[in-house]
SEVO-230593 format. One record per residue (C-alpha): residue number from 1; x negated, y, z negated. Coordinates in pm, whole numbers. Each point is the difference from the previous one (the first is absolute). Example, Ala and Ser with C-alpha at 12.3 -4.5 7.8 and 13.67 -1.06 7.14 Angstrom:
BEGIN
<pt resi="1" x="-1230" y="-450" z="-780"/>
<pt resi="2" x="-137" y="344" z="66"/>
This chain:
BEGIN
<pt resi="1" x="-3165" y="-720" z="968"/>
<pt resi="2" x="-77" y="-204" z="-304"/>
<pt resi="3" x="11" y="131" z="-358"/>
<pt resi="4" x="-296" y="132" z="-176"/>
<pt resi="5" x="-49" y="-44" z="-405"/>
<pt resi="6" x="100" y="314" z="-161"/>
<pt resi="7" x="-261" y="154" z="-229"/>
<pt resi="8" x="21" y="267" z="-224"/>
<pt resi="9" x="-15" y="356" z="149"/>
<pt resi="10" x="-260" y="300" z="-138"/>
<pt resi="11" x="95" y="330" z="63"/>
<pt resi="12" x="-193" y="351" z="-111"/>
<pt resi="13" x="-301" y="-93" z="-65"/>
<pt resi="14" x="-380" y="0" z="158"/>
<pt resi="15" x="-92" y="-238" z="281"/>
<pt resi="16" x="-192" y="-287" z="-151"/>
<pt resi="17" x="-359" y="-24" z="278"/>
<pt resi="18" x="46" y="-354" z="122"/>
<pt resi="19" x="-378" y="-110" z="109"/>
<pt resi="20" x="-80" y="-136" z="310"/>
<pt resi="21" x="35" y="-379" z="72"/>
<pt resi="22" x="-143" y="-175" z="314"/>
<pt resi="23" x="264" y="-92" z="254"/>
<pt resi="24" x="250" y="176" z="-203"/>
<pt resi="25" x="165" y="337" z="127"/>
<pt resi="26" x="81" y="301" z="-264"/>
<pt resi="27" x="324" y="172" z="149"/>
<pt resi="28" x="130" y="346" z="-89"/>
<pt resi="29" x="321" y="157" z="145"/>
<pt resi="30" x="16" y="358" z="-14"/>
<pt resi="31" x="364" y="177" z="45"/>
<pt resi="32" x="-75" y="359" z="196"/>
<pt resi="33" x="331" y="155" z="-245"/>
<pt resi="34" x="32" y="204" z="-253"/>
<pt resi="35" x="247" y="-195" z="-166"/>
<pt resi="36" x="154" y="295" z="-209"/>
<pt resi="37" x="34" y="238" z="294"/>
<pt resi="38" x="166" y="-256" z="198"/>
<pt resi="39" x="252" y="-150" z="-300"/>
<pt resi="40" x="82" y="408" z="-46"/>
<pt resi="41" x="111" y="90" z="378"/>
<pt resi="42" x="323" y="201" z="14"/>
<pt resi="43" x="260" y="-286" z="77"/>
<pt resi="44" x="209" y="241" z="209"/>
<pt resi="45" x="-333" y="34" z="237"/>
<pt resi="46" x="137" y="-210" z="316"/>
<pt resi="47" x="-356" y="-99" z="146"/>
<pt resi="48" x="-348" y="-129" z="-100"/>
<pt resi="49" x="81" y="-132" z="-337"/>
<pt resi="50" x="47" y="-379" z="-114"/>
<pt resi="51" x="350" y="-118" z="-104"/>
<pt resi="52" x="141" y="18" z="-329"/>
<pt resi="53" x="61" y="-356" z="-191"/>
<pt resi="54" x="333" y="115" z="0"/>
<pt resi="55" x="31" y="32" z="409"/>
<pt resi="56" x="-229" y="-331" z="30"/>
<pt resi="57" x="268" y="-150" z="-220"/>
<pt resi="58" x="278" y="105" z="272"/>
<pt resi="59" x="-149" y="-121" z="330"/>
<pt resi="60" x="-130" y="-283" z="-157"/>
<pt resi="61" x="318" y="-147" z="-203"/>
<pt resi="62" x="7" y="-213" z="-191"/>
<pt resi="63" x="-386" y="-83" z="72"/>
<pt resi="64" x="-34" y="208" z="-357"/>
<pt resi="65" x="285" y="-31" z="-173"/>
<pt resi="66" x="-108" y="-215" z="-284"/>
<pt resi="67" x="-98" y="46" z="-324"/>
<pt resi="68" x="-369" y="118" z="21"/>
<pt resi="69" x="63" y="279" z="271"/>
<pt resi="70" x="247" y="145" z="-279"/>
<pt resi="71" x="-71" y="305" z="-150"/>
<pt resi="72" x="-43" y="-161" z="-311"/>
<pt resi="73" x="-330" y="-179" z="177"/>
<pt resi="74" x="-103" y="224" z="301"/>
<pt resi="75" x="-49" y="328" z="139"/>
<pt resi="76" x="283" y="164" z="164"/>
<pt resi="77" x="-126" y="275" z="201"/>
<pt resi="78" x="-311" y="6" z="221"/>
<pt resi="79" x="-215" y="-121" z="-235"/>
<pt resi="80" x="198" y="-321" z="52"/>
<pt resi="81" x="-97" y="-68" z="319"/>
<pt resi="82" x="-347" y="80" z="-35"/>
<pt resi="83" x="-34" y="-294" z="-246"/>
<pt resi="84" x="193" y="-244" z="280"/>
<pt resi="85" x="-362" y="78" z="169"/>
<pt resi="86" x="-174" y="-91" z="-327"/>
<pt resi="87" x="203" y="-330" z="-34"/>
<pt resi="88" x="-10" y="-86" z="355"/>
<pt resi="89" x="-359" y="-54" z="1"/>
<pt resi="90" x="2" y="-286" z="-301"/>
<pt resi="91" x="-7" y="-265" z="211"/>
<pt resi="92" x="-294" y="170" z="210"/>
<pt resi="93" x="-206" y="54" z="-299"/>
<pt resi="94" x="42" y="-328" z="-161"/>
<pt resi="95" x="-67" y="-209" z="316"/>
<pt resi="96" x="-343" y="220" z="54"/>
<pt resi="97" x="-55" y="-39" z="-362"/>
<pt resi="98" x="-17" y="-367" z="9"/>
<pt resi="99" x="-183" y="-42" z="296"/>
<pt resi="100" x="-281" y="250" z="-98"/>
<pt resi="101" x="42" y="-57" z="-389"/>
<pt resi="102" x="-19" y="403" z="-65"/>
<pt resi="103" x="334" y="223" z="-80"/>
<pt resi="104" x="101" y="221" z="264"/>
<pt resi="105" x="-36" y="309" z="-126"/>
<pt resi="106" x="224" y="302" z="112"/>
<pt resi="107" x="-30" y="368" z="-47"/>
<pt resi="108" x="226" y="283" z="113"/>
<pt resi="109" x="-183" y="343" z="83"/>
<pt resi="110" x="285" y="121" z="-282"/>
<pt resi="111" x="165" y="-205" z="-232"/>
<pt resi="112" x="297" y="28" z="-223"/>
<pt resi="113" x="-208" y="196" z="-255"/>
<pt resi="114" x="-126" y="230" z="206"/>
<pt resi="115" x="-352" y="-177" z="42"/>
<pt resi="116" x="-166" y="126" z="278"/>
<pt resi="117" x="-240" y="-264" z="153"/>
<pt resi="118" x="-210" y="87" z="301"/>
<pt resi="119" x="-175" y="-259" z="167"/>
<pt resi="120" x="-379" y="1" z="-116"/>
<pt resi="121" x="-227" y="-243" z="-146"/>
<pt resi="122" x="194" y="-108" z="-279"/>
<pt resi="123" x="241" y="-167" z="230"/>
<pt resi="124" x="-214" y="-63" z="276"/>
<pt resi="125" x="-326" y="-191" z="-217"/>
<pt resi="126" x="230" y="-351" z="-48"/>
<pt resi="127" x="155" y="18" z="252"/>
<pt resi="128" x="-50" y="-190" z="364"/>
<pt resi="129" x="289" y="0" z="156"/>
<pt resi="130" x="200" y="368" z="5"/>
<pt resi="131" x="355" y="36" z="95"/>
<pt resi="132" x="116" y="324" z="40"/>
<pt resi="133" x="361" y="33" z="22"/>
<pt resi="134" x="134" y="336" z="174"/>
<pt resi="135" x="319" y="46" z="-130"/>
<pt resi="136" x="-19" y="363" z="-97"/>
<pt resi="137" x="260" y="224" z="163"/>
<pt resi="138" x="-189" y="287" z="203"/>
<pt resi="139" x="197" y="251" z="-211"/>
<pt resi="140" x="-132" y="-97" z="-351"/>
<pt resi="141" x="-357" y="132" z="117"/>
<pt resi="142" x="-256" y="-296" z="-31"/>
<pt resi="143" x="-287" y="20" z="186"/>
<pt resi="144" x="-371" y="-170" z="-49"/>
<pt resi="145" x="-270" y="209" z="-105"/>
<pt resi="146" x="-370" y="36" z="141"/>
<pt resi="147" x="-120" y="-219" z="-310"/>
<pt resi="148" x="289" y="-262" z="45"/>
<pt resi="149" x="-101" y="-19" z="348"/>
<pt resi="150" x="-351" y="-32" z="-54"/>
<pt resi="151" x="19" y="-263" z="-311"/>
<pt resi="152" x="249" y="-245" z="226"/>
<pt resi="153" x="-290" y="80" z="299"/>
<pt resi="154" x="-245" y="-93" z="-283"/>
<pt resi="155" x="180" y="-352" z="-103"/>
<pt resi="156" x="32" y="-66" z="387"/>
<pt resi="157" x="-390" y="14" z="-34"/>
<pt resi="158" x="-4" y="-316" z="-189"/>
<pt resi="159" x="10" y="-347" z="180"/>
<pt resi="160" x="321" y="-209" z="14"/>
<pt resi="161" x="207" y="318" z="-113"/>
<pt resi="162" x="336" y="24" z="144"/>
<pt resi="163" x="254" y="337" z="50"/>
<pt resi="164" x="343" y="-117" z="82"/>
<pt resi="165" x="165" y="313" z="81"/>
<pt resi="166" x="394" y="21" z="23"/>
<pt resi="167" x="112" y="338" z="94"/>
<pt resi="168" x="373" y="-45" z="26"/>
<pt resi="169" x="278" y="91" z="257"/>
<pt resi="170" x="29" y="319" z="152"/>
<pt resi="171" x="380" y="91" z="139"/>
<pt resi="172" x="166" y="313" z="42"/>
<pt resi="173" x="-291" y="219" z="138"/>
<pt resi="174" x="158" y="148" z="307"/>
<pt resi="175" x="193" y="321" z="-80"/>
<pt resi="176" x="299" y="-97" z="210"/>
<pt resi="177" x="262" y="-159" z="-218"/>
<pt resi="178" x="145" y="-221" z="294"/>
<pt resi="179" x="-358" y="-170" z="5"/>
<pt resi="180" x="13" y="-86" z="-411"/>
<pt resi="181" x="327" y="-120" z="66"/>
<pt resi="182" x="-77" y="-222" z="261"/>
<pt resi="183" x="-304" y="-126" z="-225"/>
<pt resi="184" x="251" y="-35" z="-261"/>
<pt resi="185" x="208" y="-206" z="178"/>
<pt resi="186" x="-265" y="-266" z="141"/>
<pt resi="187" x="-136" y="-91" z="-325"/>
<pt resi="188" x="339" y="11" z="-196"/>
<pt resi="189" x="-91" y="62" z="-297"/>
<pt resi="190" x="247" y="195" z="-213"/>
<pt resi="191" x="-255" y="15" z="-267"/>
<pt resi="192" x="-237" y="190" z="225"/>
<pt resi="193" x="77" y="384" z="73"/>
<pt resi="194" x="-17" y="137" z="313"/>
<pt resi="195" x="-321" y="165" z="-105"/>
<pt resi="196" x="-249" y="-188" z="-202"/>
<pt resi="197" x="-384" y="69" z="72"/>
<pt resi="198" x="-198" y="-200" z="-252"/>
<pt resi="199" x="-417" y="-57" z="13"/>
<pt resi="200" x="-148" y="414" z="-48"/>
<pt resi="201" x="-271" y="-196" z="-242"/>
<pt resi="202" x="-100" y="-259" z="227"/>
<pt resi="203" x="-17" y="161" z="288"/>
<pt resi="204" x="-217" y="273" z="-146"/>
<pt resi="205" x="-233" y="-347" z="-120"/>
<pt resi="206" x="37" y="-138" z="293"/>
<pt resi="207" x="-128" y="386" z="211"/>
<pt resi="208" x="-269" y="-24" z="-233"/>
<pt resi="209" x="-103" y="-339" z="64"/>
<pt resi="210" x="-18" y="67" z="359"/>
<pt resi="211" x="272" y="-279" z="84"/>
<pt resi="212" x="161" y="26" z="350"/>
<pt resi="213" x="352" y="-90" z="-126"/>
<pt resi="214" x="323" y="188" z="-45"/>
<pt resi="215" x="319" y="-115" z="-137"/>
<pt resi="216" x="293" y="50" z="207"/>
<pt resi="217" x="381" y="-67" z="-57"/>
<pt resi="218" x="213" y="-242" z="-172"/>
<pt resi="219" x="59" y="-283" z="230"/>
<pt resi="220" x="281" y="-303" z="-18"/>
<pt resi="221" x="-171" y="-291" z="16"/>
<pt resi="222" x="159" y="-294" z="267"/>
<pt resi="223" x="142" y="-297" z="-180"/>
<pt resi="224" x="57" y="-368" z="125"/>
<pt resi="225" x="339" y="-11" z="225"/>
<pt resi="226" x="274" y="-102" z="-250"/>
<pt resi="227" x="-205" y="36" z="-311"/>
<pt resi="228" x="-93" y="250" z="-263"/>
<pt resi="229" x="-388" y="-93" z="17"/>
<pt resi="230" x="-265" y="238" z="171"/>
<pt resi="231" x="-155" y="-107" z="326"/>
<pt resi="232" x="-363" y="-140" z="45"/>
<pt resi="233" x="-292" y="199" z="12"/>
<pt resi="234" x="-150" y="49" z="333"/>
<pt resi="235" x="-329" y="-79" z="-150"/>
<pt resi="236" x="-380" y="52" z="185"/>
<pt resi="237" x="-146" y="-285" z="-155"/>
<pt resi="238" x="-317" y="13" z="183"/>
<pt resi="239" x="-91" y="318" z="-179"/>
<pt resi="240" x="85" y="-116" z="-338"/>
<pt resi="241" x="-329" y="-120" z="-116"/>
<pt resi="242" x="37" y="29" z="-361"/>
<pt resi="243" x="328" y="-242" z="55"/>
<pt resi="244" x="251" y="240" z="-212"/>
<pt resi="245" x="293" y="-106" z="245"/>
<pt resi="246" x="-131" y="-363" z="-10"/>
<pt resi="247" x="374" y="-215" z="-37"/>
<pt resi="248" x="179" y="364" z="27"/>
<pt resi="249" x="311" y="20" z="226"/>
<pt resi="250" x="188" y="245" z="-204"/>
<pt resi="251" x="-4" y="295" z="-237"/>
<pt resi="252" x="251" y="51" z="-210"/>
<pt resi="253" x="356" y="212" z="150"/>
<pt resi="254" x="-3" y="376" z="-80"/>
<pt resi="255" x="254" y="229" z="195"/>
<pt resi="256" x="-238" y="333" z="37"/>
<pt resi="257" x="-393" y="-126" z="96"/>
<pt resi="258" x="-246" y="240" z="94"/>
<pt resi="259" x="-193" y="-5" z="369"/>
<pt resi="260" x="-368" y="32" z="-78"/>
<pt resi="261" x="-70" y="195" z="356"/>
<pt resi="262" x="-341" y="-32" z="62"/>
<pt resi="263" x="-191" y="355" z="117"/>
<pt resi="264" x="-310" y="-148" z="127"/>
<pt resi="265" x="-68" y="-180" z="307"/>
<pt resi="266" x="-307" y="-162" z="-105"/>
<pt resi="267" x="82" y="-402" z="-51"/>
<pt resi="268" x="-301" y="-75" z="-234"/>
<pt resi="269" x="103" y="253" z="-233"/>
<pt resi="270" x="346" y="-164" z="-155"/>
<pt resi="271" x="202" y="-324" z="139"/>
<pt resi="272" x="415" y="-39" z="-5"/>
<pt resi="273" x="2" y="-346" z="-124"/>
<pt resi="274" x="400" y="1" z="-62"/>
<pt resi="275" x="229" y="170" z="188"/>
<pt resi="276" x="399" y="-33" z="-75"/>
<pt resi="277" x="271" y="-17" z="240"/>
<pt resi="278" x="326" y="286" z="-64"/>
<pt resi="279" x="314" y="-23" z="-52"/>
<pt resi="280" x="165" y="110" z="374"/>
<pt resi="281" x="365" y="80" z="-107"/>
<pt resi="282" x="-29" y="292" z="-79"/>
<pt resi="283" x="-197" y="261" z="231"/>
<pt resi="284" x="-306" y="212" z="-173"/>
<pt resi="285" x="-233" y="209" z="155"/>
<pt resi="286" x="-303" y="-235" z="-65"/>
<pt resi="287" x="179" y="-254" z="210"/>
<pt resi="288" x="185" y="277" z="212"/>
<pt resi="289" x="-386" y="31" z="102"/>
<pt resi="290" x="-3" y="-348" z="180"/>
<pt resi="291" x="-215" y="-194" z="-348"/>
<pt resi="292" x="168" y="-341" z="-126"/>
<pt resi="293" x="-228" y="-58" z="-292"/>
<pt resi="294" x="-211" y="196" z="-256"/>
<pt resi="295" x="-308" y="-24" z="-151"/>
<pt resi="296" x="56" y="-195" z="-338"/>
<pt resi="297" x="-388" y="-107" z="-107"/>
<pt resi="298" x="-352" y="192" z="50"/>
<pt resi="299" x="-286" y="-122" z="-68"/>
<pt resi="300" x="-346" y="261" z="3"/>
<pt resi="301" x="-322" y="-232" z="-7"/>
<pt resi="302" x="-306" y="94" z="-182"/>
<pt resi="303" x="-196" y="290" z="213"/>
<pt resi="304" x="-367" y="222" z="-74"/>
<pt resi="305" x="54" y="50" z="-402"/>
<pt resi="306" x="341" y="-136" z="-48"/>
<pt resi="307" x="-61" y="-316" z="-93"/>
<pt resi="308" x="396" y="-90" z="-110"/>
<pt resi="309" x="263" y="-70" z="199"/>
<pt resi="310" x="317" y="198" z="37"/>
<pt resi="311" x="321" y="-117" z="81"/>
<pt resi="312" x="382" y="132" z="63"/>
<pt resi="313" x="262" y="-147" z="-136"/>
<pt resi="314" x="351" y="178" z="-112"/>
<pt resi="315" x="5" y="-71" z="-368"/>
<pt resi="316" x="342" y="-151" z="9"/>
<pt resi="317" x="-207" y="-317" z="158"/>
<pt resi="318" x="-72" y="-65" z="-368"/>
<pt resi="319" x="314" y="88" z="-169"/>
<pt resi="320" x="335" y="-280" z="-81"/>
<pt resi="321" x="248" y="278" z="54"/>
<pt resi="322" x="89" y="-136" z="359"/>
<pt resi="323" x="-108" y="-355" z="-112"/>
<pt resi="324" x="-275" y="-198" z="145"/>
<pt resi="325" x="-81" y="-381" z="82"/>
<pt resi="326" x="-281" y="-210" z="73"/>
<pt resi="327" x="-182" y="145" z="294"/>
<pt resi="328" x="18" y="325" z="-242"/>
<pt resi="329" x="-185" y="-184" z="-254"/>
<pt resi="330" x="-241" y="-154" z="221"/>
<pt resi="331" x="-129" y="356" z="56"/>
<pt resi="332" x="3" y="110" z="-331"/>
<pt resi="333" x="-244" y="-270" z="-69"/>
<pt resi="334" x="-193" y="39" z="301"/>
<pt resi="335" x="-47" y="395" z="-96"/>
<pt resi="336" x="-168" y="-156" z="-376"/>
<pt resi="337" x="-215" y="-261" z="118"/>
<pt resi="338" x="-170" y="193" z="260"/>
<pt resi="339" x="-359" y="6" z="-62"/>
<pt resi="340" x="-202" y="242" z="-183"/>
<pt resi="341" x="-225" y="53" z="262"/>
<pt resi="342" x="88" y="-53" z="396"/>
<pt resi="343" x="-252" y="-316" z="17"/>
<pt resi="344" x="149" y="-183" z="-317"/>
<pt resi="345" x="-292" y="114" z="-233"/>
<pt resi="346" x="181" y="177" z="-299"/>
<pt resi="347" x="-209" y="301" z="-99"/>
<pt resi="348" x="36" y="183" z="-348"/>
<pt resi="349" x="173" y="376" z="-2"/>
<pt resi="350" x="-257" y="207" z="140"/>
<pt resi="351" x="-105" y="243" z="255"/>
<pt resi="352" x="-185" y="-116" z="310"/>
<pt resi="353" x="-131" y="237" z="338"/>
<pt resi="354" x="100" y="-186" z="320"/>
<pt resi="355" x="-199" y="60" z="326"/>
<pt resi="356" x="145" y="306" z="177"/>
């Protein structure tokens, strides 16, 4: 993926309202964390947990071996590898920024200096497209409250709003320790423990919200015999109708994806409009169960009062940790130039009643 222009980077201070420009999206990326409770987890804890910088350093030598991973210029423990999610999403937030000419704003729920930031109004008012990232670990305690729930229901209310929800992987739930290792060993990931349950904040959104999704495992995607690069999309292009996976073949390679299982049977209510096939080498009991491929990309239309869409999509989709090429960029643009409004007609930030 090409280079974007470096700017220079704010940190600390208050959001800046960007006002609303026709045809042009406002994004906002929310991180479910607490950044502090996750950079302080006991090292000697085995499961749910991100890697030190120090153990990302090992498995990935000599990927960070240079000068500005040094402890002279980076974090060394956890904290480390939180920022690798900060950096990763850069390129992300400079190619939406110059297609929609507004900064990408992005908010953690707790930040480095202990700033609590729910999501209400303040976050919500400029914003049109929402991208909630659920990368909390289930042990740190996050969880949406009745108002957060009913401000993001609120924004939904507005037309040409978007939620992108990304409630991450999911492995290590069954109790029997033969199971996580056989989980373990199909997605080979020695960064990954054998227990690591991320997503207690979005999931509590997504309850709220009345969304018919779960997220379910880490699964290995399939790659291209003989290569390194992820396999196509089994894409269901006739449903698409905003065109998001319009010159899409690929996402980007991640070892550990979450299955968004749907729990509804009703087809009008949410569309799989991506599904990925896995990685058959190694047995797992998703694939023990007879499936090939797993859901990759939701999409919930507008329905009564809702008048945004929702979409799934891991958040790693938008990340450069696992690199990315063209067909990743062509969605990353198709994501900011979607209309404001389902018809083309871009309508100002404000609340609307749809027909029941």
């Amino acid at each position: 993926m090409k280079q974007m222009k470096s700017a220079p980077r704010t940190y600390n201070q208050t959001q800046v309202p960007r006002k609303y420009t026709p045809g042009k999206r406002r994004f906002s990326i929310y991180w479910t964390w607490s950044y502090p409770w996750e950079a302080n987890r006991d090292v000697t804890e085995l499961d749910n947990r991100f890697s030190t910088m120090t153990e990302v350093r090992r498995v990935g030598w000599p990927n960070y071996e240079s000068v500005e991973y040094s402890e002279k210029m980076f974090l060394q423990g956890i904290a480390g590898t939180l920022e690798l999610f900060h950096l990763s999403l850069v390129k992300f937030q400079s190619l939406v920024g110059e297609v929609t000419e507004h900064p990408v704003a992005v908010y953690q729920r707790s930040d480095q200096a202990r700033q609590r930031l729910p999501l209400n109004e303040g976050v919500l008012s400029d914003t049109d497209t929402l991208m909630v990232f659920g990368l909390d670990h289930m042990v740190t305690e996050q969880e949406a409250s009745p108002e957060e729930v009913e401000a993001v229901r609120e924004f939904l209310t507005r037309e040409g709003t978007c939620l992108v929800l990304g409630p991450h992987h999911d492995v290590g739930v069954s109790s029997d320790l033969k199971v996580r290792d056989m989980e373990y060993a199909h997605h080979g990931d020695p960064l990954v423990p054998r227990q690591q349950r991320f997503g207690k904040y979005t999931r509590s959104l997504m309850k709220g919200l009345g969304t018919p999704v779960e997220n379910r495992y880490g699964l290995r995607p399939a790659v291209v015999e003989g290569t390194n690069h992820i396999a196509p999309l089994t894409t269901l292009k006739d449903l698409d109708e905003r065109g998001w996976l319009h010159g899409v073949k690929t996402f980007n390679f991640h070892p550990h994806l979450p299955h968004y299982a749907l729990t509804t049977d009703d087809p009008s209510t949410i569309h799989v409009l991506a599904t990925q096939p896995i990685d058959m080498s190694h047995p797992h009991p998703f694939t023990e169960a007879g499936n090939r491929e797993f859901n990759m990309f939701l999409w919930m239309p507008p329905n009564g009062k809702r008048a945004g869409d929702i979409l799934f999509a891991d958040s790693t989709i938008f990340t450069t940790l696992f690199g990315g090429d063209q067909s990743l960029e062509n969605f990353w643009r198709n994501i900011a130039k979607t209309p404001l409004h389902a018809k083309g007609r871009d309508v100002p930030g404000r609340s609307v009643t749809r027909a029941a």
